[in-house]
C-alpha positions as a Markdown table, in Angstrom:
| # | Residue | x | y | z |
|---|---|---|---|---|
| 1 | Unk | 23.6 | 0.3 | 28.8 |
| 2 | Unk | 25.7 | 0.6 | 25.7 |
| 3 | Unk | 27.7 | 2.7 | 23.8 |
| 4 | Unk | 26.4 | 3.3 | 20.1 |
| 5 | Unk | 29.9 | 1.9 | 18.8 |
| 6 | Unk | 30.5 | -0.7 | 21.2 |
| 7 | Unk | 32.8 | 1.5 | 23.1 |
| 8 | Unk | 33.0 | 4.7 | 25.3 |
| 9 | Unk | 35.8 | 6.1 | 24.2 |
| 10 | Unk | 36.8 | 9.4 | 21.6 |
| 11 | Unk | 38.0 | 7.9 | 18.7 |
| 12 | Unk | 41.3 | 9.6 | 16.9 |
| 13 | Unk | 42.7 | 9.0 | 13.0 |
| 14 | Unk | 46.2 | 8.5 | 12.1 |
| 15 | Unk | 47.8 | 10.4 | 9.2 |
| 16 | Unk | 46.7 | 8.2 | 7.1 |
| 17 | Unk | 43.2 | 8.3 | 7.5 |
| 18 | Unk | 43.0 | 5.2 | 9.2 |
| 19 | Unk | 41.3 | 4.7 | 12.9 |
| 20 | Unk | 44.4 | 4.4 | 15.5 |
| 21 | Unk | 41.5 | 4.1 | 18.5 |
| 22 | Unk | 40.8 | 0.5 | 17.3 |
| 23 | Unk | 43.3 | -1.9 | 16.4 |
| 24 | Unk | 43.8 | -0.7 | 12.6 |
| 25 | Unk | 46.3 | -1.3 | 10.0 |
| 26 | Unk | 46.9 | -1.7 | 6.4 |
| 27 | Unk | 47.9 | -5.1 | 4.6 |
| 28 | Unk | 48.8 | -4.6 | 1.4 |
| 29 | Unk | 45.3 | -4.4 | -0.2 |
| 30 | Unk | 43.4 | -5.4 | 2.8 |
| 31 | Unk | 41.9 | -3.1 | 5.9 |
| 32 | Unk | 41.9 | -4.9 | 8.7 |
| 33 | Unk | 40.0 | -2.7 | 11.5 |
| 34 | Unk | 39.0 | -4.1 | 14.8 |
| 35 | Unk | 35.7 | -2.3 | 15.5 |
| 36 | Unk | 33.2 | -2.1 | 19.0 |
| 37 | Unk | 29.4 | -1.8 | 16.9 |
| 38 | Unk | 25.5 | -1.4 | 18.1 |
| 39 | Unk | 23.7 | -4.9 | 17.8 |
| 40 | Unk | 20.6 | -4.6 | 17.6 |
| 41 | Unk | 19.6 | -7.7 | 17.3 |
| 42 | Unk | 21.5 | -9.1 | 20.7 |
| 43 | Unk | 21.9 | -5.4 | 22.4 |
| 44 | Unk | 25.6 | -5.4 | 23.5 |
| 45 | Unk | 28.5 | -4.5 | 21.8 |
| 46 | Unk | 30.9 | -7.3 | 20.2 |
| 47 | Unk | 34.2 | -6.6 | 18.7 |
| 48 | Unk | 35.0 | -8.1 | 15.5 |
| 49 | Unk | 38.0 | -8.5 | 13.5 |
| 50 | Unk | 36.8 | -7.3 | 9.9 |
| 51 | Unk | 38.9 | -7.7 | 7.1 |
| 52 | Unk | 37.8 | -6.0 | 4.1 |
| 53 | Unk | 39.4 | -6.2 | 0.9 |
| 54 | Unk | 40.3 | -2.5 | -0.7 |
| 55 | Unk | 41.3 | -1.1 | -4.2 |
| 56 | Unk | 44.8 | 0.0 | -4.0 |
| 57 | Unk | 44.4 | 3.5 | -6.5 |
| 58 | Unk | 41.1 | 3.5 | -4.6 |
| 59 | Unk | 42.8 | 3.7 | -0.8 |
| 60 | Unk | 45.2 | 6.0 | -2.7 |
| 61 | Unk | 43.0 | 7.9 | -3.8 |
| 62 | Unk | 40.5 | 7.8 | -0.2 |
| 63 | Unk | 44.2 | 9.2 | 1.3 |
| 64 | Unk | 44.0 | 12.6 | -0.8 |
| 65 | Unk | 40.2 | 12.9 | -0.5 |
| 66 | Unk | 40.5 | 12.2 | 3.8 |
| 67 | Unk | 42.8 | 14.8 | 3.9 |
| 68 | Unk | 40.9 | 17.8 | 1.9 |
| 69 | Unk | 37.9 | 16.8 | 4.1 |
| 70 | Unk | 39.3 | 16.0 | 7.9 |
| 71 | Unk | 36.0 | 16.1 | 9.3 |
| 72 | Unk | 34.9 | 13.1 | 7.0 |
| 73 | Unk | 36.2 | 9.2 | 8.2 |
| 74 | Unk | 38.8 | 8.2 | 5.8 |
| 75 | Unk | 36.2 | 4.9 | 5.1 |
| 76 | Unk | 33.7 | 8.0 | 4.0 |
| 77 | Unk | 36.2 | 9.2 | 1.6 |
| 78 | Unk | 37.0 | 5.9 | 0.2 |
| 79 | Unk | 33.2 | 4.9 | -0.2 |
| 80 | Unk | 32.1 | 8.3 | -2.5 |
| 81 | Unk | 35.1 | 8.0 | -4.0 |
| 82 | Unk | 34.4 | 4.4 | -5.0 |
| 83 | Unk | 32.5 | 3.9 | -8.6 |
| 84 | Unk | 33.2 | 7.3 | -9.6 |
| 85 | Unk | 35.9 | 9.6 | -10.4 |
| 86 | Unk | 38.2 | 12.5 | -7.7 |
| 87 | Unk | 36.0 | 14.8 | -9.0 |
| 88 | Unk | 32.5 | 13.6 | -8.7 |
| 89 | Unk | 33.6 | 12.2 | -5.2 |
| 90 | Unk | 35.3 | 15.7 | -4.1 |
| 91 | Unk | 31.4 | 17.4 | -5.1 |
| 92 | Unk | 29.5 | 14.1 | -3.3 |
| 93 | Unk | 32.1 | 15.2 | 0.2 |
| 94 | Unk | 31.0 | 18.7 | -0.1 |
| 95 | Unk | 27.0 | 17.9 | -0.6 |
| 96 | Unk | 27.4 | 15.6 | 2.6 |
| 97 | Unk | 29.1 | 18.0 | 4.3 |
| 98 | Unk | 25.9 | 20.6 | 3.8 |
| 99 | Unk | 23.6 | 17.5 | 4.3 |
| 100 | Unk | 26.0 | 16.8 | 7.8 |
| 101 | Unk | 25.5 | 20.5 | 8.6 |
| 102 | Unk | 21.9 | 21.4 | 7.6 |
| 103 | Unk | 20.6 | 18.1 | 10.2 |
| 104 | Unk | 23.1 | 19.2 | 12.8 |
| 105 | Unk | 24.6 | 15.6 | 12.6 |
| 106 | Unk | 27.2 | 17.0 | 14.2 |
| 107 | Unk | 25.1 | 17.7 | 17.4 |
| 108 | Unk | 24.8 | 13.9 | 17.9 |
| 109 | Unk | 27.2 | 12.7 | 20.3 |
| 110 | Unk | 27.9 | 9.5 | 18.5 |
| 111 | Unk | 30.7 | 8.2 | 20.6 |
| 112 | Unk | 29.0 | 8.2 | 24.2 |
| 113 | Unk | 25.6 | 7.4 | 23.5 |
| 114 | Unk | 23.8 | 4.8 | 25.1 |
| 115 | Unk | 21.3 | 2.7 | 24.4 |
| 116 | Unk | 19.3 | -0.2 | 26.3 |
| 117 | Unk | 17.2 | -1.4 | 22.6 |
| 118 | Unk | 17.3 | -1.2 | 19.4 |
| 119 | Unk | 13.7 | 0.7 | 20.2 |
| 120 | Unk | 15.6 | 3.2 | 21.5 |
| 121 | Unk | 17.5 | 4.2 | 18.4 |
| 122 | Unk | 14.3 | 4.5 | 16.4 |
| 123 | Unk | 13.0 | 6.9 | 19.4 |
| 124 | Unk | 16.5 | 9.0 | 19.6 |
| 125 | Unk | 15.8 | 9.5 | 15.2 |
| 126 | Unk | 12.8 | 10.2 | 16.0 |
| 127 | Unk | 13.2 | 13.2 | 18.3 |
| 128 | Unk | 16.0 | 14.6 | 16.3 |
| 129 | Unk | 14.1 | 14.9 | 13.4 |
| 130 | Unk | 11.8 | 16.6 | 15.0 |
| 131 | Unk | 13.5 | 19.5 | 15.1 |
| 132 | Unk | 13.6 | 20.2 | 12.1 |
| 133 | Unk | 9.9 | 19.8 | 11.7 |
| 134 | Unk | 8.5 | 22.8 | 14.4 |
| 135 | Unk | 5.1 | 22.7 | 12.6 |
| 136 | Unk | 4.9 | 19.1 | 13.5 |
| 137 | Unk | 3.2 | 18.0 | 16.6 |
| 138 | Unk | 3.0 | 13.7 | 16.6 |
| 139 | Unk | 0.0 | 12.7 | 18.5 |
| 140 | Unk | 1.0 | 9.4 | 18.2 |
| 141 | Unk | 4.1 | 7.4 | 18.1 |
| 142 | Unk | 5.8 | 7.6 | 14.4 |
| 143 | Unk | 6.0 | 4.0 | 13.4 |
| 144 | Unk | 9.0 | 1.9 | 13.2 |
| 145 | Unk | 9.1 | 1.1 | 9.9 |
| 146 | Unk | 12.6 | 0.7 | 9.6 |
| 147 | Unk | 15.1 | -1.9 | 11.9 |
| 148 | Unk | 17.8 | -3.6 | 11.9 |
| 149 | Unk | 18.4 | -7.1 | 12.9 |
| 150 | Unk | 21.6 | -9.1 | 13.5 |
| 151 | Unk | 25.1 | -8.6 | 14.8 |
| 152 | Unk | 28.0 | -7.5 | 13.1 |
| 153 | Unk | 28.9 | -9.3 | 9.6 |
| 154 | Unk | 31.6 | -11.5 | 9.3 |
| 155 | Unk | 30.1 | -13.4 | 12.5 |
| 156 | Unk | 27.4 | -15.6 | 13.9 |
| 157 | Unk | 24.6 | -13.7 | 14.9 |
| 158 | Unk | 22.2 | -15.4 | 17.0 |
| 159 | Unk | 20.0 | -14.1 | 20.0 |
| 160 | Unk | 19.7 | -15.2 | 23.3 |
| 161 | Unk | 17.7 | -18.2 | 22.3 |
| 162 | Unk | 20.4 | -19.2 | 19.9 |
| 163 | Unk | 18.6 | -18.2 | 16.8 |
| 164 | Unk | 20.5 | -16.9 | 14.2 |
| 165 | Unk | 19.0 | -13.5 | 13.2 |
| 166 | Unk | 21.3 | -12.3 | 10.5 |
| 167 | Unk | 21.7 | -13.5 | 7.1 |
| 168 | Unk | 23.3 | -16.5 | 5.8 |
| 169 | Unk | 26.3 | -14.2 | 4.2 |
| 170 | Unk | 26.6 | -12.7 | 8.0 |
| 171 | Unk | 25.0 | -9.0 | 6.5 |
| 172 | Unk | 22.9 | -7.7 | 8.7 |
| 173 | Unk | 19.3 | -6.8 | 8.0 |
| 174 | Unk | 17.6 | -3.8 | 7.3 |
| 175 | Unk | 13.9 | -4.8 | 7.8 |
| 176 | Unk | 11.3 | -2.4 | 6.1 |
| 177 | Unk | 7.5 | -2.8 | 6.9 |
| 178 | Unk | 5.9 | 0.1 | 4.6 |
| 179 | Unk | 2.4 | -0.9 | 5.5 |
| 180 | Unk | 3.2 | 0.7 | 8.9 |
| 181 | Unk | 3.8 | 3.8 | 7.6 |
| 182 | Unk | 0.6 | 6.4 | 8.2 |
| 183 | Unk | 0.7 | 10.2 | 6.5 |
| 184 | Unk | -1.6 | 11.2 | 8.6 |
| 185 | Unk | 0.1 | 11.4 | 11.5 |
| 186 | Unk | 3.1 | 12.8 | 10.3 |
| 187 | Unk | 4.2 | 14.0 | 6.8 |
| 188 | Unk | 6.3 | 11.8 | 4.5 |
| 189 | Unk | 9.5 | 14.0 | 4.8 |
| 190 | Unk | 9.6 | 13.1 | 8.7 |
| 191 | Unk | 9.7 | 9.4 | 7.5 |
| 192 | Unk | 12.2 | 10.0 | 5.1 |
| 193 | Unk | 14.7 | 12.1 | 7.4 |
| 194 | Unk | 13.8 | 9.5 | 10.9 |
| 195 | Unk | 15.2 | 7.0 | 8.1 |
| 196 | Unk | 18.3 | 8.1 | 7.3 |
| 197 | Unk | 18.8 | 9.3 | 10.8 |
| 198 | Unk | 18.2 | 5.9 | 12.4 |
| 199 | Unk | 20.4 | 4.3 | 9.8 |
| 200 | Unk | 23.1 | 6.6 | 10.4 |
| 201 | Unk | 23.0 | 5.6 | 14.2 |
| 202 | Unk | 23.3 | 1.9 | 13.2 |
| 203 | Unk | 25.6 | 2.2 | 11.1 |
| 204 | Unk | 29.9 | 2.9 | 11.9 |
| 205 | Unk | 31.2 | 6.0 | 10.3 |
| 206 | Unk | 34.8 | 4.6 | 10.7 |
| 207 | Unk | 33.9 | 1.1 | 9.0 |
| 208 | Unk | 32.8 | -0.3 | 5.9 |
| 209 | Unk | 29.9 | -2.5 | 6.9 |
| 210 | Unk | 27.6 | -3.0 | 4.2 |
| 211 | Unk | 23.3 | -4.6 | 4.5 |
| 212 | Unk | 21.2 | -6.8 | 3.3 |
| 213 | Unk | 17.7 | -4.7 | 2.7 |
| 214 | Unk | 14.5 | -6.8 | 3.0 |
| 215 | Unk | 11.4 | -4.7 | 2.1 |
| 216 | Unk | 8.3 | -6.7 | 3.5 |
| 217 | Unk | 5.4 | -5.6 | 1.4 |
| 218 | Unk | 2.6 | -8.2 | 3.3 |
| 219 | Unk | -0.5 | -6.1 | 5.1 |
| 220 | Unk | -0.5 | -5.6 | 8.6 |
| 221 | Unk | -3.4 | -6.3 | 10.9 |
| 222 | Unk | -4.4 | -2.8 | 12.4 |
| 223 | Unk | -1.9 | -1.1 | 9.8 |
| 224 | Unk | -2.9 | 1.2 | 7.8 |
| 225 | Unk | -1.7 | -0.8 | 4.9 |
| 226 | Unk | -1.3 | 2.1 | 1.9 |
| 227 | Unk | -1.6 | 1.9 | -1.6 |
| 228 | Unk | 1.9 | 0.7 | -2.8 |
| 229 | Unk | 1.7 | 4.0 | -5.2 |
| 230 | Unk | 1.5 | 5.9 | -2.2 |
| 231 | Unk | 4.9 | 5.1 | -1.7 |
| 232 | Unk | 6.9 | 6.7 | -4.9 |
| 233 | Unk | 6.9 | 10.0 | -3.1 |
| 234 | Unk | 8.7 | 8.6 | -0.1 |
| 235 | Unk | 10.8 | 6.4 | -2.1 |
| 236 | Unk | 12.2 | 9.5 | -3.8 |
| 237 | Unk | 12.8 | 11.3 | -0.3 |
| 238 | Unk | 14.5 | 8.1 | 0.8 |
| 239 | Unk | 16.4 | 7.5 | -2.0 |
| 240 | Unk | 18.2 | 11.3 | -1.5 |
| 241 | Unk | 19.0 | 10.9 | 1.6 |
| 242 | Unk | 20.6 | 7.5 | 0.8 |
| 243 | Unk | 23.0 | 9.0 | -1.5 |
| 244 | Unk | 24.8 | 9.6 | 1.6 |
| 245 | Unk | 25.6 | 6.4 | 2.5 |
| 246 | Unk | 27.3 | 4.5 | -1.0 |
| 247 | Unk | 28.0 | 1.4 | -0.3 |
| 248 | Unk | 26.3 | 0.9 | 2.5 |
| 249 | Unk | 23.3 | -1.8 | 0.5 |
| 250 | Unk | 24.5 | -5.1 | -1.2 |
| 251 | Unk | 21.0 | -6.4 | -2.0 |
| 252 | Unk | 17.6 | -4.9 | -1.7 |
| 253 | Unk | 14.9 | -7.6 | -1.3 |
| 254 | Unk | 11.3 | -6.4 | -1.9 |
| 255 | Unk | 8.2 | -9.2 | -1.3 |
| 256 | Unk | 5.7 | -10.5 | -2.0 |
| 257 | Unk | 4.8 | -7.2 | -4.1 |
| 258 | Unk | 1.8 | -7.0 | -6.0 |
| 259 | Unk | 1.6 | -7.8 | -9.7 |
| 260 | Unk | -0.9 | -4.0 | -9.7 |
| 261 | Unk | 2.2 | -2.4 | -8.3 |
| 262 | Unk | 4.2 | -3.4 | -11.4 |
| 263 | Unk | 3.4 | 0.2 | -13.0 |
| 264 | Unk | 5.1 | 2.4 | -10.0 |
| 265 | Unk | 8.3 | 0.2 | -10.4 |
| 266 | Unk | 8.5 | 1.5 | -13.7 |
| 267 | Unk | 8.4 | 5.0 | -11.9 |
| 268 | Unk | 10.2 | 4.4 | -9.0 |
| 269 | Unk | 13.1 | 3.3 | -11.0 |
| 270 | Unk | 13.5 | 5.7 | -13.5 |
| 271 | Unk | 15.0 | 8.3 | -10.8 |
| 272 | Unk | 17.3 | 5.5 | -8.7 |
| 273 | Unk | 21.0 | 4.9 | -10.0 |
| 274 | Unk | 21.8 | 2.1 | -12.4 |
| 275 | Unk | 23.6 | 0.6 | -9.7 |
| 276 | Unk | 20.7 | 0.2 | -7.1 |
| 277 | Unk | 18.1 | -0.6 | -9.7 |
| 278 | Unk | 20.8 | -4.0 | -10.3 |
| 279 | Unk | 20.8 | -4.2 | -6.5 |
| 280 | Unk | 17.3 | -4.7 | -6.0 |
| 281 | Unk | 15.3 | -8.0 | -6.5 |
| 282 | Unk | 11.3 | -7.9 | -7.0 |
| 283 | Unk | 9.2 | -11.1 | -5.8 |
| 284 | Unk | 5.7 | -10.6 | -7.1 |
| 285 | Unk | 2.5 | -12.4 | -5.4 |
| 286 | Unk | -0.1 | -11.8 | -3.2 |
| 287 | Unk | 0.7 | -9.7 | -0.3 |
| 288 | Unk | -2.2 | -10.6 | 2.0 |
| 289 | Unk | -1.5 | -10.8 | 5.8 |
| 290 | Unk | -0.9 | -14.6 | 5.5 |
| 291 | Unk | 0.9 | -14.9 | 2.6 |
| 292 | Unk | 4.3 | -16.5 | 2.8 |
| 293 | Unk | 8.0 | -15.5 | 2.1 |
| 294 | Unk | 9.3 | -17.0 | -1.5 |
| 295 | Unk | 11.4 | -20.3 | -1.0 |
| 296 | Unk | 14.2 | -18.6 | -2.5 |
| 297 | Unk | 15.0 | -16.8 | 0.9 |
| 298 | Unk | 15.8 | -19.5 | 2.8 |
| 299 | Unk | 17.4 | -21.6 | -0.5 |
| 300 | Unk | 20.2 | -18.5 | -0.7 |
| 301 | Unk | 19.3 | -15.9 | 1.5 |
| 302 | Unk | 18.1 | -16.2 | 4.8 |
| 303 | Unk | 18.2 | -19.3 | 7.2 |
| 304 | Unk | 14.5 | -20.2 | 8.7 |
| 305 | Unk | 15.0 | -19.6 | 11.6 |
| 306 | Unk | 16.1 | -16.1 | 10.4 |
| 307 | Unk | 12.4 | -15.9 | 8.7 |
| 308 | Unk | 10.7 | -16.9 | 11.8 |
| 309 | Unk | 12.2 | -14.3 | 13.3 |
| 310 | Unk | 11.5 | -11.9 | 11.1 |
| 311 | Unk | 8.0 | -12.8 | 11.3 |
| 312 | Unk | 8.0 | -12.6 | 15.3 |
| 313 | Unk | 9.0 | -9.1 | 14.2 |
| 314 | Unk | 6.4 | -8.2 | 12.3 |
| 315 | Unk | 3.5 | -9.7 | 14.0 |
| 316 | Unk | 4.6 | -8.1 | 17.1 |
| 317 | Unk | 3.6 | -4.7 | 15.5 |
| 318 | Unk | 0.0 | -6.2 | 14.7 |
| 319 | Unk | -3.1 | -3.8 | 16.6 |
């Protein structure tokens, strides 16, 4: 068993925002936050010293911001309020404040649940979503669309067969497999909100830990392998919810997509931020069940043995 931050204990915040419960401290421009975090990919905690290099005004800033909104980490404050101005940031904290208190976030006991798998996270988002779906009654499991894979970045990640399951950079992985995704057993907004729930439990409120996003677009066997235009509606549910989490995706990876689904790009983008839309890299081909990954992955992305595993992964959901 394991704690979803690595650790069991109740985490407390100096004046300054920063977390005393870890070993934190400020160096000149640079955070330096020794942090317990879920691995999903090895399923036990690891600490990891994490330096992370911050804007000065920004940290100043993050400061003022941490202290009008005590309930939010001071790496919250400082991640809406970088890329845009106090005032824009001070309106984001209050909107994830409502989003915090209309999904009861608040009811999750973060710091003393336990998990044995990364299976169990998905399950745990699951149920809480439910709640706020009463009409809803699954009569089958809601698919795990969504995982992540790897250890902490900054470190080796490699399994208990010594494969390396992270990216070459050390990001971990946010796998997506859309073609798993079935609206008839449950309505899109329950994907959408079991989403951002799950990546919320992955994720460490108190750090700064950012993903790399790989959206496999390939069929399924048994799937039910949707129309990629299907997908615009929950891509806009998605893409709300992910506003509260800035800085939380360095590159967004989608492939092999089909050259047919080149028209809803056009209108997926047009409501996503400047800023993602420069984050995300398209890989068109044929996205049979076969088909391959493009070389480029494991030229600058992802090692092979990363891909293979990645593949176990997916083939492992086959019917």
């Amino acid at each position: 068993m394991m704690s979803i931050d690595g650790n069991c204990h109740k985490r407390t915040e100096s004046e300054d925002g920063t977390d005393i419960s870890f070993t934190t401290t400020f160096s000149d421009n640079v955070f330096v936050n020794t942090i317990g975090t879920f691995d999903p990919g090895c399923m036990h905690s690891s600490s990891v010293h994490l330096d992370v290099d911050l804007d000065p005004q920004t940290r100043l800033d993050a400061k003022i911001l941490h202290k009008e909104f005590p309930d939010m980490t001071f790496a919250e404050s400082y991640r809406f309020r970088r890329l845009r101005s106090m005032k824009k940031a001070r309106k984001k904290l209050k909107s994830y404040r409502e989003w915090r208190k209309k999904y009861n976030m608040g009811d999750i006991p973060i710091d003393s649940l336990s998990f044995d798998n990364e299976k169990e996270v998905w399950d745990y988002a699951v149920s809480h979503s439910l709640r706020f779906f009463p009409d809803v009654n699954l009569e089958e499991k809601l698919p795990r669309f969504a995982r992540m894979i790897g250890k902490h970045p900054n470190r080796t990640s490699v399994d208990s067969d010594n494969i390396r399951t992270d990216s070459i950079c050390g990001k971990r992985i946010l796998y997506f497999l859309p073609m798993m995704i079935d609206a008839d057993i449950a309505p899109l907004e329950l994907y959408a909100l079991t989403f951002a729930i799950y990546f919320y439990l992955t994720l460490d409120r108190y750090g700064f830990e950012d993903n790399m996003c790989l959206l496999d677009a390939r069929l399924g066997k048994g799937w039910p392998n949707p129309s990629p235009f299907s997908f615009i509606p929950l891509a806009k549910m998605i893409s709300k919810h992910m506003d509260w989490f800035p800085q939380r995706l360095d590159k967004i990876f989608c492939s092999p997509v089909p050259l047919a689904a080149s028209i809803g790009w056009k209108v997926v983008k047009r409501f996503l931020k400047p800023v993602v839309v420069a984050k995300i890299n398209i890989y068109w081909g044929s996205s049979s069940i076969n088909s391959l990954p493009p070389k480029e992955f494991e030229e600058d992305y992802f090692e092979q043995s990363t891909m293979s595993f990645l593949e176990k992964e997916r083939r492992s959901e086959f019917c």
